[in-house]
N, C-alpha and C positions, 0 to 999 in steps of 0.2 A: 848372658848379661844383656841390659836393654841400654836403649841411648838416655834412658830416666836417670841410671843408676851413674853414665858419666856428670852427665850435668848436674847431678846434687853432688858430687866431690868437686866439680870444675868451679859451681857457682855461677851467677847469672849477668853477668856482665856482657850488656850488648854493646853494638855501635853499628849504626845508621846510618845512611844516606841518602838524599832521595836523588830520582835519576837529571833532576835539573839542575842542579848542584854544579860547581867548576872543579874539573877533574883536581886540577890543582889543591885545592882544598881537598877534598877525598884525598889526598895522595900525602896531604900533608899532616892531615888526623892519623892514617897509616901508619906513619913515620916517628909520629910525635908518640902514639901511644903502644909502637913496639908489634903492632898488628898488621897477619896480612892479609885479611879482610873485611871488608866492609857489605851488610845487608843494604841491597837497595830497595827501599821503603816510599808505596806514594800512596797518599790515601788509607793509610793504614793498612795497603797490601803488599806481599811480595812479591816484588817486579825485575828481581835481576842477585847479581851479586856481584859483587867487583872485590877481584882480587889482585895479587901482584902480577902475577900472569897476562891479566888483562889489561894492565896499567900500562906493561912492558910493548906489548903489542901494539897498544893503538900509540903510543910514543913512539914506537917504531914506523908506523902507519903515519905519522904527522911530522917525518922528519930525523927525529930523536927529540921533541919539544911536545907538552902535552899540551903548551897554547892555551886557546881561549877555547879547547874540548871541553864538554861535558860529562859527566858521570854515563847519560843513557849511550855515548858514541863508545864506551868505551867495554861497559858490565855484560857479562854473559845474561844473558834475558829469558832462559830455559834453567834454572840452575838444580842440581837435582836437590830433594831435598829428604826429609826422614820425619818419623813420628816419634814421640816419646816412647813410644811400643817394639819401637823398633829393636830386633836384633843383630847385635852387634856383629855377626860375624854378616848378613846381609848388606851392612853398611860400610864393613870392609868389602865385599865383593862389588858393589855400587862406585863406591871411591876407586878401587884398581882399575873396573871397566872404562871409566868416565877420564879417570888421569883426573879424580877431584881430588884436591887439599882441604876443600871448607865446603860440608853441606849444610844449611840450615833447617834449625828442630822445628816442625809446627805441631800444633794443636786443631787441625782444623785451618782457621784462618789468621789464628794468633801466633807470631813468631817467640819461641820459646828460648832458644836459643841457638849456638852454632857449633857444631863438632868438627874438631881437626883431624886430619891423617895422624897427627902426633898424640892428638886425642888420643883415639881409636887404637895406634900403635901402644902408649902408654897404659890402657886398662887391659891389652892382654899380656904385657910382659907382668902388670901387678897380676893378674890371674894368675898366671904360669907360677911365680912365684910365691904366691900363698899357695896353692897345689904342691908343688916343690918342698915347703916346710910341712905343710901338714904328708905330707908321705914321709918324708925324713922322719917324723918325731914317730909315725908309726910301725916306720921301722927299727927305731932303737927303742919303741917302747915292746918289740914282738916278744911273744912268750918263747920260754924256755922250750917249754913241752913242745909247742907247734914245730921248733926244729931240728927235732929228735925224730919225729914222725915219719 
């Protein structure tokens, strides 16, 4: 399974940030839209990613108050990321190694979209389990003869 085949079931739904932005704001789109991450986006490239993780931190960093921060004081700025091509079980090994929850899909230089850990956890329990029924069905459809044999 490729990270193509999560994101045409997930659907394309992004959201953005750029790193100038007031944490605040970022932290409030978050919240409002039930997300916990945010692509940080300048110039059309990808410059960071800001997740709750990083929100938690640098609020921890400033006090317990995110203030008059911005998105770049607070976004990881290295963030790993994946290709449409990619291999699912790659991108689970990548996400365990890294302790990532959200890596972002590119195309190159075009953001595609963004895969979760629950993503990634949720296309192999659907795999395991379509596996799981097509083995059941072809074991109650097994012939007679083969278990005489």
């Amino acid at each position: 399974m490729k990270v193509s085949d999560i994101l045409r079931v997930k659907g394309n739904t992004l959201y953005t940030v750029t790193p100038d932005e007031p944490l605040s704001g970022a932290v409030s789109v978050m919240a409002e839209k039930d997300i916990g991450s945010l692509v940080v986006m300048e110039l059309g490239d990808l410059v960071g990613m800001l997740t709750f993780r990083e929100v938690i931190q640098a609020t921890v960093r400033n006090g317990g108050s995110v203030g008059t921060m911005h998105v770049r004081s607070a976004m990881d700025d290295h963030p790993l990321t994946c290709t449409l091509e990619t291999d699912m079980d790659e991108v689970r090994r990548m996400m365990l190694d890294r302790h990532a929850r959200y890596m972002p899909v590119m195309d190159k230089k075009m953001l595609m979209g963004v895969v979760s850990f629950y993503d990634v956890a949720k296309a192999v329990v659907d795999s395991q389990n379509f596996e799981n029924k097509m083995l059941k069905a072809y074991i109650r459809d097994w012939p007679e003869d083969a278990a005489k044999a």
